[in-house]
Jmol script that loads the backbone (N, CA, C; Angstrom):
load data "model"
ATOM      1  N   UNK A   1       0.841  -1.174   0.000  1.00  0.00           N
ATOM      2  CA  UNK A   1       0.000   0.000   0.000  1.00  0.00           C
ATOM      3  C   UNK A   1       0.888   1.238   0.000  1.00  0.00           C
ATOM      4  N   UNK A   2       0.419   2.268  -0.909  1.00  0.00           N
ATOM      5  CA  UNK A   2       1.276   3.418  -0.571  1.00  0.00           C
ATOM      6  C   UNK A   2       1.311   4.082   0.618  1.00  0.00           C
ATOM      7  N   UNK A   3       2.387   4.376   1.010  1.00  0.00           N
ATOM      8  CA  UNK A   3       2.319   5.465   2.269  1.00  0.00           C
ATOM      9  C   UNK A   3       1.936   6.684   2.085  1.00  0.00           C
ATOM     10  N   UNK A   4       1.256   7.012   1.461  1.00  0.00           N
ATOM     11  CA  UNK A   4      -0.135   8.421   1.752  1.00  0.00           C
ATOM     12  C   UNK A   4      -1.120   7.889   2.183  1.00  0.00           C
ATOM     13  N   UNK A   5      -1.398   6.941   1.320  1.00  0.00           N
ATOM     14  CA  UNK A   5      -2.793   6.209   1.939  1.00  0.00           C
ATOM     15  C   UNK A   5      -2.425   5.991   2.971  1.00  0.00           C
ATOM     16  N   UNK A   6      -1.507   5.179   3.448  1.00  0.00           N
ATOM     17  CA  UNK A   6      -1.522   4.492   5.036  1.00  0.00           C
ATOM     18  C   UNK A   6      -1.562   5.607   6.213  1.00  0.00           C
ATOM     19  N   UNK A   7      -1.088   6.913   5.256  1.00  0.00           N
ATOM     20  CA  UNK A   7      -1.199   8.092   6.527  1.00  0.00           C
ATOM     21  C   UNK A   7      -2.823   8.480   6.752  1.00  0.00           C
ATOM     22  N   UNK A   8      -3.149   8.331   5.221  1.00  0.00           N
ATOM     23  CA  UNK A   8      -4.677   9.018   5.309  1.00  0.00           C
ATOM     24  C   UNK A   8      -5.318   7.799   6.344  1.00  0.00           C
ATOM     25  N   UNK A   9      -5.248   6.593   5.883  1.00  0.00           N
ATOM     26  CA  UNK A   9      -6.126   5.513   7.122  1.00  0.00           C
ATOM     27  C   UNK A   9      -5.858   5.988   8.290  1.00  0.00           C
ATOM     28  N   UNK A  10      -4.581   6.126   8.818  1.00  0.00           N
ATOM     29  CA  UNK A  10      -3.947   6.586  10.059  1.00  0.00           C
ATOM     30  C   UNK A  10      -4.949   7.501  10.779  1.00  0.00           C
ATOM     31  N   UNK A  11      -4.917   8.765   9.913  1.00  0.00           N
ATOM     32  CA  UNK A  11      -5.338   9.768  10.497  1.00  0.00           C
ATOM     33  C   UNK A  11      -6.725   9.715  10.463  1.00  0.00           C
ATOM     34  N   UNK A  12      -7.290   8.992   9.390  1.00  0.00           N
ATOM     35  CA  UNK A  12      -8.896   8.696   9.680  1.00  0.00           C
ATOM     36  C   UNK A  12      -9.000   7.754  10.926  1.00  0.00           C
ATOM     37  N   UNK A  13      -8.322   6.555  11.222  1.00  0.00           N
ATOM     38  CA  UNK A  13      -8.520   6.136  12.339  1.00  0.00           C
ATOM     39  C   UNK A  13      -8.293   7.174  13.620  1.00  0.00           C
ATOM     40  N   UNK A  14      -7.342   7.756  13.729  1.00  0.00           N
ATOM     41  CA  UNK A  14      -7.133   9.090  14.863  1.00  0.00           C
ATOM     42  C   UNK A  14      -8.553   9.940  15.170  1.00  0.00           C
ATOM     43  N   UNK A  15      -8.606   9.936  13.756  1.00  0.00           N
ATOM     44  CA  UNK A  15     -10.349  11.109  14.097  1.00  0.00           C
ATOM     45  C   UNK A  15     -11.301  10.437  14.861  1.00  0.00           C
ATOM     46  N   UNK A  16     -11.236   8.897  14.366  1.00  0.00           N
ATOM     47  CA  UNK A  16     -12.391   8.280  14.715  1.00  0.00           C
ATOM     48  C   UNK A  16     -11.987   7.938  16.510  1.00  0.00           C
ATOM     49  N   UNK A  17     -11.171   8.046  16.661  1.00  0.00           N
ATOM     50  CA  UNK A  17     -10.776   7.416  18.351  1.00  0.00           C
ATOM     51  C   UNK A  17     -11.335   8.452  19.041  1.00  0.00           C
ATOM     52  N   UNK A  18     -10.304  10.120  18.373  1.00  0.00           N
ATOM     53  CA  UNK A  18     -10.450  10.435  19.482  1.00  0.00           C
ATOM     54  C   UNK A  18     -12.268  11.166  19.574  1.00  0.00           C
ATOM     55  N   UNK A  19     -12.836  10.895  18.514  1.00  0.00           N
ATOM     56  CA  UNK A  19     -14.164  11.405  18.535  1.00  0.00           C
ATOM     57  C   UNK A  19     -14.955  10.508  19.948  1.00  0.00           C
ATOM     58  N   UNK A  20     -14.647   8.850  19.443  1.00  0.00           N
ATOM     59  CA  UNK A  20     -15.246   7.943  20.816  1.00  0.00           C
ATOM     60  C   UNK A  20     -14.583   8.424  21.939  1.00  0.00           C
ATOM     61  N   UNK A  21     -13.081   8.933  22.290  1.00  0.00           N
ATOM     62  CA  UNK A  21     -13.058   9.612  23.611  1.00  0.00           C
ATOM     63  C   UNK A  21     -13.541  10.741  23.956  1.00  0.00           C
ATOM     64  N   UNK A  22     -13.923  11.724  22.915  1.00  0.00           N
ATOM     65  CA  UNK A  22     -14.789  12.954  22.908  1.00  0.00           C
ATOM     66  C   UNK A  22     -16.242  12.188  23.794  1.00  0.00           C
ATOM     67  N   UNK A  23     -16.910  11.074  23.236  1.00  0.00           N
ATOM     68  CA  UNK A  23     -18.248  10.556  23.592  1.00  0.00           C
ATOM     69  C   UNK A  23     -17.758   9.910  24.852  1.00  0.00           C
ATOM     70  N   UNK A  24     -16.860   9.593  25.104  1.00  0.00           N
ATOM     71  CA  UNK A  24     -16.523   8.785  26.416  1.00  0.00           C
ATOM     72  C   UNK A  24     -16.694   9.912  27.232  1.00  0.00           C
ATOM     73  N   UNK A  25     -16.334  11.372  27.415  1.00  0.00           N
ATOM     74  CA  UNK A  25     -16.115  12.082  28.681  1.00  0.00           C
ATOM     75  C   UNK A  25     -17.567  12.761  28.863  1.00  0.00           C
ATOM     76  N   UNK A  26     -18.133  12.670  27.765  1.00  0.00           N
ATOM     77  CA  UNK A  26     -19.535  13.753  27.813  1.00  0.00           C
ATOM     78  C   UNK A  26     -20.339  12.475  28.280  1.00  0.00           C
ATOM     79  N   UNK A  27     -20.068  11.259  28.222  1.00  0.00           N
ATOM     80  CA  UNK A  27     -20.971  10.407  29.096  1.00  0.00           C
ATOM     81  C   UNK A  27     -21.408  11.059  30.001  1.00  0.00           C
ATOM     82  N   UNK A  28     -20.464  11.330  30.936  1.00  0.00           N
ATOM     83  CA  UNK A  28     -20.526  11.897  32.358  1.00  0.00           C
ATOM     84  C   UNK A  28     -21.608  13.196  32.182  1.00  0.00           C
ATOM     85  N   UNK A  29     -22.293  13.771  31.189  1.00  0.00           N
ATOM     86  CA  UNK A  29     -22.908  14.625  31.088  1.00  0.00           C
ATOM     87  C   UNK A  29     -24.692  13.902  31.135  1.00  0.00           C
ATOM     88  N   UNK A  30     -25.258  14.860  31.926  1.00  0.00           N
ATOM     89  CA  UNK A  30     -26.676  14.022  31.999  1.00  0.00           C
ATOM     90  C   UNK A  30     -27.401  14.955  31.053  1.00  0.00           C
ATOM     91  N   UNK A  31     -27.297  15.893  30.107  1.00  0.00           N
ATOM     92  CA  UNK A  31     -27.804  16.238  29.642  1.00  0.00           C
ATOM     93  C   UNK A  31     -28.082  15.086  27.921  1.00  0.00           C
ATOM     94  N   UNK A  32     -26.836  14.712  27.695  1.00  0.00           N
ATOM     95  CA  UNK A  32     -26.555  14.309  26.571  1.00  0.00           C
ATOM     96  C   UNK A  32     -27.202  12.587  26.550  1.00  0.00           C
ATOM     97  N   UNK A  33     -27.967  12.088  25.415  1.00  0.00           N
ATOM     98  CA  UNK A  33     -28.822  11.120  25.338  1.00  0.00           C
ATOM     99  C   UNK A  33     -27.934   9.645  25.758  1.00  0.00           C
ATOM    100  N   UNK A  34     -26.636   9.683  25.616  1.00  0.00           N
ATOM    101  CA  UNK A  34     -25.810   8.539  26.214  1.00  0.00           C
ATOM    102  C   UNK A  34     -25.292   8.469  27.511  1.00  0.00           C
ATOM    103  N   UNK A  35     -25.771   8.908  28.430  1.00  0.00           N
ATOM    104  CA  UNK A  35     -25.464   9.746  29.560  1.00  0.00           C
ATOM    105  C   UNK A  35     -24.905   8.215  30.363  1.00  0.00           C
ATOM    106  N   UNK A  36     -23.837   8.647  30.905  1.00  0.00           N
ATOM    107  CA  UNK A  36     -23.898   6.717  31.954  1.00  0.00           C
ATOM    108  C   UNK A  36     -23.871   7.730  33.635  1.00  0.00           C
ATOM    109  N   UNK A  37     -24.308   7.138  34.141  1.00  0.00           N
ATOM    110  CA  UNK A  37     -24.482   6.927  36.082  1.00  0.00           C
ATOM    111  C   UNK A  37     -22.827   6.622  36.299  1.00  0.00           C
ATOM    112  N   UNK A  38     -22.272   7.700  37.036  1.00  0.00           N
ATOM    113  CA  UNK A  38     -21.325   7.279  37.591  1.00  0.00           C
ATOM    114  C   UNK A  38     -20.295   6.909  37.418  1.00  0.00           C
ATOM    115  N   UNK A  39     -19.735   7.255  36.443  1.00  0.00           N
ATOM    116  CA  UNK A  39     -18.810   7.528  34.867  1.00  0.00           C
ATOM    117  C   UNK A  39     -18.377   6.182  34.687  1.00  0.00           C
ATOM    118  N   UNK A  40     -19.455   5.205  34.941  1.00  0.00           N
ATOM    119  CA  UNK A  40     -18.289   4.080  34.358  1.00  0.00           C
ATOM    120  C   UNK A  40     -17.879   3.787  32.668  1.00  0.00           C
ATOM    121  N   UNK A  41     -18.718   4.859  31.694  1.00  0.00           N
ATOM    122  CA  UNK A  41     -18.117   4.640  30.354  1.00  0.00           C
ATOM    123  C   UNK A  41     -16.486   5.808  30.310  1.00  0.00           C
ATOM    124  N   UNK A  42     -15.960   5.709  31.425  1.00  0.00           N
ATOM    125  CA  UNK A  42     -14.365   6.110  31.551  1.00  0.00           C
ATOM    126  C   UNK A  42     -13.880   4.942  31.240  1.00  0.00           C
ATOM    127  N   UNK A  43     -14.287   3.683  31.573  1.00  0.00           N
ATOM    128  CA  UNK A  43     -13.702   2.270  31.241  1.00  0.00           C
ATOM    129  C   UNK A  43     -13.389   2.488  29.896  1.00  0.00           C
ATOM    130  N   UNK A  44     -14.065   3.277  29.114  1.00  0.00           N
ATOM    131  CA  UNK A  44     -13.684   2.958  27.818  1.00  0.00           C
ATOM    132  C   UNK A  44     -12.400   3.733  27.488  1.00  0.00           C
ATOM    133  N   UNK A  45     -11.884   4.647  28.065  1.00  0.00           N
ATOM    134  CA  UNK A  45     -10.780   5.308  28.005  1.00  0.00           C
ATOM    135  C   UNK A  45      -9.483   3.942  28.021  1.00  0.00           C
ATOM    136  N   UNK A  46      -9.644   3.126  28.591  1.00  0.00           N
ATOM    137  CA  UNK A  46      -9.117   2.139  28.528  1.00  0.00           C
ATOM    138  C   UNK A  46      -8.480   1.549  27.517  1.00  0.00           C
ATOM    139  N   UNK A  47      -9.765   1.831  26.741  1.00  0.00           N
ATOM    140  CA  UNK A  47      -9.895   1.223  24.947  1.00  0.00           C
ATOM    141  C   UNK A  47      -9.136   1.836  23.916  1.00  0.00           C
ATOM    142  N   UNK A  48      -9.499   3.541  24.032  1.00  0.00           N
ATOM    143  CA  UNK A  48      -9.144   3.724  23.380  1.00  0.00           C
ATOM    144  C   UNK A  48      -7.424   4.256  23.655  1.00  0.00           C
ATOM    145  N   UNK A  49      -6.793   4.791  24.591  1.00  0.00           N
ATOM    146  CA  UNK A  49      -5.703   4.847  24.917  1.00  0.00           C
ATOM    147  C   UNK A  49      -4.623   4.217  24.281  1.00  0.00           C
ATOM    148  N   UNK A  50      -4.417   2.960  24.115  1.00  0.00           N
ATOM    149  CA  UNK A  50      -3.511   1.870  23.382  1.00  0.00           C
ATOM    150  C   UNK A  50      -3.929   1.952  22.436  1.00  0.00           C
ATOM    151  N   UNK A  51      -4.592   2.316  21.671  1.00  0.00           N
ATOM    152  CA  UNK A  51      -5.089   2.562  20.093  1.00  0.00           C
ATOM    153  C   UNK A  51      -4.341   4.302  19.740  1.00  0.00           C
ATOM    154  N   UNK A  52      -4.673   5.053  20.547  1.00  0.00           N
ATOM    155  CA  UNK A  52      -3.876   6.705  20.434  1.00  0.00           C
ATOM    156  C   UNK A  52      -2.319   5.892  20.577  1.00  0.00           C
ATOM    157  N   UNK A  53      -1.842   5.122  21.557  1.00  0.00           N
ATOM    158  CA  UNK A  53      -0.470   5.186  21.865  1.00  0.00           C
ATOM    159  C   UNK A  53      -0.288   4.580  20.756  1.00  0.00           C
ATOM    160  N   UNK A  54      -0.998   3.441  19.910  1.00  0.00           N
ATOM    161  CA  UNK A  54       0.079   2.752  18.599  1.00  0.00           C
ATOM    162  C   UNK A  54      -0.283   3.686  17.475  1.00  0.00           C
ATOM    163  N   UNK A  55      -0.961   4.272  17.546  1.00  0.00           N
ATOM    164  CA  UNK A  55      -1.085   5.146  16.001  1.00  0.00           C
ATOM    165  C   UNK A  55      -0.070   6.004  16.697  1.00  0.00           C
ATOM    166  N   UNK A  56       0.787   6.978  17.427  1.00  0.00           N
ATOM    167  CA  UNK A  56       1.481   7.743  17.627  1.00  0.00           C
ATOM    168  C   UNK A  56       2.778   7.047  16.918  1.00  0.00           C
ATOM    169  N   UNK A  57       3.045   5.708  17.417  1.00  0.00           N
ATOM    170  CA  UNK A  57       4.356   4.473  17.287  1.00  0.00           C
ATOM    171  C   UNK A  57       4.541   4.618  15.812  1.00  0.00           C
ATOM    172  N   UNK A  58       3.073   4.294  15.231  1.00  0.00           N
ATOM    173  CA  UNK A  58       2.927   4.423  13.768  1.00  0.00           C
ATOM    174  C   UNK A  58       3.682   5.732  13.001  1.00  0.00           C
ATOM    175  N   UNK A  59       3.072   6.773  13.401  1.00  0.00           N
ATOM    176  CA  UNK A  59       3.342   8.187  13.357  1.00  0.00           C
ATOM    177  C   UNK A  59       4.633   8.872  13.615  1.00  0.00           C
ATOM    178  N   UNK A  60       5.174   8.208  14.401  1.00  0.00           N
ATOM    179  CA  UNK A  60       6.632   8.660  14.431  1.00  0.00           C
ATOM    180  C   UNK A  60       7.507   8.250  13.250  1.00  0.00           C
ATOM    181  N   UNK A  61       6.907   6.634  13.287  1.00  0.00           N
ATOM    182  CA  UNK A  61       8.296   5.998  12.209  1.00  0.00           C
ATOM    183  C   UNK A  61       7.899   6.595  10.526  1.00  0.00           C
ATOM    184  N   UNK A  62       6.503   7.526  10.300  1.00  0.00           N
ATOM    185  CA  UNK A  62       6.160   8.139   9.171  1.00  0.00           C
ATOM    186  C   UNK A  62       7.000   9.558   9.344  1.00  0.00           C
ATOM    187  N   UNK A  63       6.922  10.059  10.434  1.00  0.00           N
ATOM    188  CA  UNK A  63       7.455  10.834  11.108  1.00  0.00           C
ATOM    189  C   UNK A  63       8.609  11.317   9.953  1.00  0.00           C
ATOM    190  N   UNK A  64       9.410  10.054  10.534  1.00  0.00           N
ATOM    191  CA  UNK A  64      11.239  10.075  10.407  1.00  0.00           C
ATOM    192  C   UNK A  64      11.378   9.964   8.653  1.00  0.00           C
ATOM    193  N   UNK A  65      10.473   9.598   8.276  1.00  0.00           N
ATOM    194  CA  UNK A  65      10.382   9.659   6.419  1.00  0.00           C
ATOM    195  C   UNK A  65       9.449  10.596   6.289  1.00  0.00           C
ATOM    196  N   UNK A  66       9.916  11.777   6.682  1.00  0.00           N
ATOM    197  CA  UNK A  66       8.956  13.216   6.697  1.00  0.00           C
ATOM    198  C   UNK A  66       7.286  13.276   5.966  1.00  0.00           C
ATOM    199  N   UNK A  67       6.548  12.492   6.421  1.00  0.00           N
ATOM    200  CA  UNK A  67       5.612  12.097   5.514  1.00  0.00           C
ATOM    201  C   UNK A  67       4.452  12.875   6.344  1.00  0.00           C
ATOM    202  N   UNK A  68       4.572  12.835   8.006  1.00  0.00           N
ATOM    203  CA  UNK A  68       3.837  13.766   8.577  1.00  0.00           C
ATOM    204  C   UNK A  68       4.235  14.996   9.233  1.00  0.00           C
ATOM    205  N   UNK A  69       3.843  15.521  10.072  1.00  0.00           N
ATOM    206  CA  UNK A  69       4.311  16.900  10.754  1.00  0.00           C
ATOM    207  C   UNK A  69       4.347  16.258  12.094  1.00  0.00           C
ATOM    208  N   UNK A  70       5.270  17.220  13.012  1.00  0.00           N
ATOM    209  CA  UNK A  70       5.514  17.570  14.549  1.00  0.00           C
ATOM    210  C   UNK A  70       4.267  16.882  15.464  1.00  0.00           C
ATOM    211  N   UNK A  71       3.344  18.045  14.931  1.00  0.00           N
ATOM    212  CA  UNK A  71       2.200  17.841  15.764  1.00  0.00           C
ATOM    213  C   UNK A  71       1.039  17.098  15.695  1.00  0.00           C
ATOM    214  N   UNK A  72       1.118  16.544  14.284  1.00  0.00           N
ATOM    215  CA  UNK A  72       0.304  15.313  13.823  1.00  0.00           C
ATOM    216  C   UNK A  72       0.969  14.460  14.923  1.00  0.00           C
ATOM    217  N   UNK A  73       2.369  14.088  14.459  1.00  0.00           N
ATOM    218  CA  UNK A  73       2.605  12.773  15.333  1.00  0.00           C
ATOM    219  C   UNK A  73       2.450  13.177  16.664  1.00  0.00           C
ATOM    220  N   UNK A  74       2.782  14.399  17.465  1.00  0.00           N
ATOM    221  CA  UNK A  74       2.371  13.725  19.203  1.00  0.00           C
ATOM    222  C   UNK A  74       1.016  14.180  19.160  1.00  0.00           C
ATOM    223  N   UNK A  75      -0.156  14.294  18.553  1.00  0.00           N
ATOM    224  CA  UNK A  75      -1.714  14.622  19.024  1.00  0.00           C
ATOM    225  C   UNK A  75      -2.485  13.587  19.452  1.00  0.00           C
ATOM    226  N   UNK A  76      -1.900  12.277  18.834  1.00  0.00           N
ATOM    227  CA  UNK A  76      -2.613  11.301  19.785  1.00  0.00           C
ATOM    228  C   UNK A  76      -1.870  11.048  21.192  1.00  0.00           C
ATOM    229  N   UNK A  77      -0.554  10.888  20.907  1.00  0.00           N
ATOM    230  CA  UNK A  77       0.141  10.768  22.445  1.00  0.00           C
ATOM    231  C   UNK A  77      -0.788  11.820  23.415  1.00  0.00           C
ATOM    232  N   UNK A  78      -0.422  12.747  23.124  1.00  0.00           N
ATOM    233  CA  UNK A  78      -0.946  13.770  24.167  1.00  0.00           C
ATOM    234  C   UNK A  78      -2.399  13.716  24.464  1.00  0.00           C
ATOM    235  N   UNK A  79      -3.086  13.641  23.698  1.00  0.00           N
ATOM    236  CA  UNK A  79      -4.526  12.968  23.991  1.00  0.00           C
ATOM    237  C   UNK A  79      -4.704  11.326  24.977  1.00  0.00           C
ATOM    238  N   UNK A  80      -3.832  11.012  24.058  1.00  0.00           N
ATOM    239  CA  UNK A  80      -4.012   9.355  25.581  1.00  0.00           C
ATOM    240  C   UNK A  80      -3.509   9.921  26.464  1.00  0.00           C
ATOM    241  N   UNK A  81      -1.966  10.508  27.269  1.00  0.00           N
ATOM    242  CA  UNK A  81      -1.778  10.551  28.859  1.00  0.00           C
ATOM    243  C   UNK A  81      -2.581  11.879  29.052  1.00  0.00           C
ATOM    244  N   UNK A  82      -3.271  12.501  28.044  1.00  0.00           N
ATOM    245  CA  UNK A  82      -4.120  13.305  29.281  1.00  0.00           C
ATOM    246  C   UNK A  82      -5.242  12.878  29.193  1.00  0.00           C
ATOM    247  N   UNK A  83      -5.799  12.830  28.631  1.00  0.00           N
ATOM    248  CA  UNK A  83      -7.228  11.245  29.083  1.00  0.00           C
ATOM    249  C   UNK A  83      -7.120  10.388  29.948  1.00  0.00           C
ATOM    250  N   UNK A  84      -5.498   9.784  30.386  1.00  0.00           N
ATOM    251  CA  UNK A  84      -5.443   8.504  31.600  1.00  0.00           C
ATOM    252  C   UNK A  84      -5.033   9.566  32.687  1.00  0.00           C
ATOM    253  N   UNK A  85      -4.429  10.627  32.617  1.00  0.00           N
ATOM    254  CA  UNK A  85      -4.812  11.680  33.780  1.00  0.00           C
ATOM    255  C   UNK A  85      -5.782  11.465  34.326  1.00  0.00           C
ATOM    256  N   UNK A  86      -6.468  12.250  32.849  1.00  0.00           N
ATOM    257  CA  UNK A  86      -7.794  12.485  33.726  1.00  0.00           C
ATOM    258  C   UNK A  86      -8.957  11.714  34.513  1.00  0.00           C
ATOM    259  N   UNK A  87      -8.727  10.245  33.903  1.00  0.00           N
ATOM    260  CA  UNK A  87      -9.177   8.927  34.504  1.00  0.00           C
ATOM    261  C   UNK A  87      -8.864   8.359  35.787  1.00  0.00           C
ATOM    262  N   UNK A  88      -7.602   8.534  35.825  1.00  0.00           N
ATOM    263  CA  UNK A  88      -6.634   8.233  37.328  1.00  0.00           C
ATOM    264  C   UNK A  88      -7.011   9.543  38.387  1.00  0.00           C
ATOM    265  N   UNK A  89      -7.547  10.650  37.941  1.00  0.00           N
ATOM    266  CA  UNK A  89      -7.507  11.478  39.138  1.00  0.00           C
ATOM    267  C   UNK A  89      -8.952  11.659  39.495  1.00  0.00           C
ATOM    268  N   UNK A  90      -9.035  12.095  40.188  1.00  0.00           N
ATOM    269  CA  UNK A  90     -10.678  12.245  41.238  1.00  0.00           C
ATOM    270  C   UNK A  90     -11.452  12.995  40.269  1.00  0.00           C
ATOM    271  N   UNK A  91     -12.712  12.604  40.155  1.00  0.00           N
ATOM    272  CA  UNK A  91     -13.482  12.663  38.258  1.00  0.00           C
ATOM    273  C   UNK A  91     -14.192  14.163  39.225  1.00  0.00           C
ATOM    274  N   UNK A  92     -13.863  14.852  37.849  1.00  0.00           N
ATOM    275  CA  UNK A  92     -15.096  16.184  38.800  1.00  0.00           C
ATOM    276  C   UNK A  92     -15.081  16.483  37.447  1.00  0.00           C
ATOM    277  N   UNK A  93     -16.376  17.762  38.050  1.00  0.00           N
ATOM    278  CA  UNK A  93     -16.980  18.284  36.607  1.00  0.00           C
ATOM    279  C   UNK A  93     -15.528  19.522  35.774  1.00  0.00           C
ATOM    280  N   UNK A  94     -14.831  19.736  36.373  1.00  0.00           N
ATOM    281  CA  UNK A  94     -13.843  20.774  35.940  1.00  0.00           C
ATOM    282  C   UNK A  94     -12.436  19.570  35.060  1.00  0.00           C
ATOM    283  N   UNK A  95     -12.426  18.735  35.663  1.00  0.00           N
ATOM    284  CA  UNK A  95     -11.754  17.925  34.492  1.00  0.00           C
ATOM    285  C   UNK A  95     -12.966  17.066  33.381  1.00  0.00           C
ATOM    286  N   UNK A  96     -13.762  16.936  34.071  1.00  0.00           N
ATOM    287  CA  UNK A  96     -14.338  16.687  32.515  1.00  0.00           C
ATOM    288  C   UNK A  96     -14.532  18.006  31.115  1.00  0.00           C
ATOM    289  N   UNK A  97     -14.495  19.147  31.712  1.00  0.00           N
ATOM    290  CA  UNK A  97     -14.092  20.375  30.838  1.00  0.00           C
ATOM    291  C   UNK A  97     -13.149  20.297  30.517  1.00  0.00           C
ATOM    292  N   UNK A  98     -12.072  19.956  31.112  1.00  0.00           N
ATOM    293  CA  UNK A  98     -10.558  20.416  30.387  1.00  0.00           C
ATOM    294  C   UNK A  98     -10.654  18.965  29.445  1.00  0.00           C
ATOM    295  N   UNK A  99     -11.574  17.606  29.772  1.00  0.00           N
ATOM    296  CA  UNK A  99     -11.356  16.851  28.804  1.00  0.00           C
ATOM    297  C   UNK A  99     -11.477  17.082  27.352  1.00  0.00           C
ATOM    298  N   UNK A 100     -12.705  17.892  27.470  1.00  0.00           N
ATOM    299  CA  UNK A 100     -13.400  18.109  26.579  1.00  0.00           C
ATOM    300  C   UNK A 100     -12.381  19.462  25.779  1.00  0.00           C
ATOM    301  N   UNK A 101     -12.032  20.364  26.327  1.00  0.00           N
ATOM    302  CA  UNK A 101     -11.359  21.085  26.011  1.00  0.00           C
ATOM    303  C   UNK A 101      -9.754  20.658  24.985  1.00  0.00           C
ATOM    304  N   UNK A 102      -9.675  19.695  25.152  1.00  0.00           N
ATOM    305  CA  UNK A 102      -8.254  19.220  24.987  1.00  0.00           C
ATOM    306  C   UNK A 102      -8.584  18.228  23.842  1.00  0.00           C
ATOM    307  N   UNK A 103      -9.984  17.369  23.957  1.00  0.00           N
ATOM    308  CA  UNK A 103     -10.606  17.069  22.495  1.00  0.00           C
ATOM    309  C   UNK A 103     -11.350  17.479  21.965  1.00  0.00           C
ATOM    310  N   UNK A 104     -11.755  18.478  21.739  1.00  0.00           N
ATOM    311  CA  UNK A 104     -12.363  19.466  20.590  1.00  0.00           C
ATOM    312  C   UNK A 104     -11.264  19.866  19.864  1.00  0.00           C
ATOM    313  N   UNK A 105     -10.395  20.212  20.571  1.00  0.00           N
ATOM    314  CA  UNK A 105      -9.031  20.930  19.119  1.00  0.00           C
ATOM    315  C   UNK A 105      -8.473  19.615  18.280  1.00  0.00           C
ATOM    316  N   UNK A 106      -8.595  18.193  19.167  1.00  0.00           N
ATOM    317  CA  UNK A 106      -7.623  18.104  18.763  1.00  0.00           C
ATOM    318  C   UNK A 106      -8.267  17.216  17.703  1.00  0.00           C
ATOM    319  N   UNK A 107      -9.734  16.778  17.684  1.00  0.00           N
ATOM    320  CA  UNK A 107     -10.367  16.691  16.239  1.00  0.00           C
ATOM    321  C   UNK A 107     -10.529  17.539  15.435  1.00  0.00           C
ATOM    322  N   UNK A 108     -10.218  18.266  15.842  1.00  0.00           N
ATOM    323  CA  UNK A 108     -10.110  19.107  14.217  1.00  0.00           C
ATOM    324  C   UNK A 108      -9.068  19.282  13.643  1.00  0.00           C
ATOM    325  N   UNK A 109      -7.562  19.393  15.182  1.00  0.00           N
ATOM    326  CA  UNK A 109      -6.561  19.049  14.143  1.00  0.00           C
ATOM    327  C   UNK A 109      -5.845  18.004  13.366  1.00  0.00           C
ATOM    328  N   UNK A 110      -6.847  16.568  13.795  1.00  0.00           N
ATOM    329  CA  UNK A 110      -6.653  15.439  13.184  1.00  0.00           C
ATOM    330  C   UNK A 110      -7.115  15.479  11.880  1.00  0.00           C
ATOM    331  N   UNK A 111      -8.470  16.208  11.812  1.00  0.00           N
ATOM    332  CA  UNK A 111      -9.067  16.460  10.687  1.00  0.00           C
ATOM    333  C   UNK A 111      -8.399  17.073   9.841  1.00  0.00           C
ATOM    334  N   UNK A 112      -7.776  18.285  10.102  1.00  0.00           N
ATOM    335  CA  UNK A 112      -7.059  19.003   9.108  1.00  0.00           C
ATOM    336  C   UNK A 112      -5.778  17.887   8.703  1.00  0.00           C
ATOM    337  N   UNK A 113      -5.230  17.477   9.113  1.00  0.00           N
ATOM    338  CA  UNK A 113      -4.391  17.134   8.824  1.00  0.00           C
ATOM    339  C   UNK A 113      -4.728  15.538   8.003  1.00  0.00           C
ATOM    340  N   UNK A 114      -6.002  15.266   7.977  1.00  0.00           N
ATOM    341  CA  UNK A 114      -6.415  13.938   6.905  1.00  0.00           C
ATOM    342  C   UNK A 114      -6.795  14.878   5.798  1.00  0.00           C
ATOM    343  N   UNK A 115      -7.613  15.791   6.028  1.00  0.00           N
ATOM    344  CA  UNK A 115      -7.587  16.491   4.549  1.00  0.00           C
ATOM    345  C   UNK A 115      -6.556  17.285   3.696  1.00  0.00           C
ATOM    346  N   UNK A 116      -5.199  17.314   4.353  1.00  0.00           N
ATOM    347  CA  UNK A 116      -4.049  18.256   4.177  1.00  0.00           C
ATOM    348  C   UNK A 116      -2.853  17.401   4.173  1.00  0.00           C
ATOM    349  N   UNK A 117      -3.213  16.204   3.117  1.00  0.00           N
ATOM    350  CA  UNK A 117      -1.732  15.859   3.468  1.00  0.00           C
ATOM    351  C   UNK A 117      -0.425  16.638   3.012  1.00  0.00           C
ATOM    352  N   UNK A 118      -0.551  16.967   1.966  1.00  0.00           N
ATOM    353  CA  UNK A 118       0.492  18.024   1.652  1.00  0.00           C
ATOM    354  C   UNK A 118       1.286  18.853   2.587  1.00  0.00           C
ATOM    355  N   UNK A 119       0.884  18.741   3.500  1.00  0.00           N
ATOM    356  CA  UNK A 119       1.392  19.463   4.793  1.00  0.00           C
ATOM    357  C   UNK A 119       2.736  18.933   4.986  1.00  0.00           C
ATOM    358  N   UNK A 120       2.832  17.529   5.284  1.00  0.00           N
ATOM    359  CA  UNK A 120       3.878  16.693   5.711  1.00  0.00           C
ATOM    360  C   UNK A 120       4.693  16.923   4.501  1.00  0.00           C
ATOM    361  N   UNK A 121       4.938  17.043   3.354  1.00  0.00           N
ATOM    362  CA  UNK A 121       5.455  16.547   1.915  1.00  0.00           C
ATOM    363  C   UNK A 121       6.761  17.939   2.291  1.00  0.00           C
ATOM    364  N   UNK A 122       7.231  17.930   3.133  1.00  0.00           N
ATOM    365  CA  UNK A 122       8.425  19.484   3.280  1.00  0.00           C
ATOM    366  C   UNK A 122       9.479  19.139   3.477  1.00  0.00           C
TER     367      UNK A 122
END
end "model"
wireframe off; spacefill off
backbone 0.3
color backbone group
């Protein structure tokens, strides 16, 4: 397979994770129709974490054959240890904001960067 494509899968898989960890933290929201009691859909942070950490693994070694950018490759890293932060520490409503805060950008900058590959090509 060519390696554009394998970046574009890459980064379409990235969107798609961190969108389910986007839905994982707003669980905790009772407004929203998937709402869970007592945050146990944080379990799923579980899930997706080792999926952010090997697409990063992925991402580096595209990395080093300049195929992506800087911040493509650590946006999933940085999204998994601050998601297992935020899992490991005492759940309140002010880290579920900064969760949320920290994945809203960073789907979009996954996004940009599946529709932009040209970016990496420098």
């Amino acid at each position: 397979m060519e390696k554009n494509k394998k970046v574009i899968i890459l980064n379409s898989i990235l969107v798609g994770t961190i969108i389910l960890n986007l839905f994982i933290f707003t669980s905790r929201m009772d407004f929203v129709p998937w709402h869970i009691e007592d945050a146990w859909g944080y379990w799923g942070v579980f899930l997706t974490s080792p999926i952010l950490i090997g697409i990063y693994f992925i991402l580096r070694h595209f990395h080093k054959q300049q195929l992506v950018t800087n911040i493509n490759k650590t946006l999933p890293l940085f999204v998994a240890v601050t998601s297992l932060i935020i899992v490991f520490s005492q759940t309140t409503d002010f880290l579920n904001n900064v969760a949320l805060v920290i994945n809203v950008p960073a789907v979009f900058l996954a996004a940009y960067f599946l529709f932009n590959q040209n970016e990496g090509k420098k």
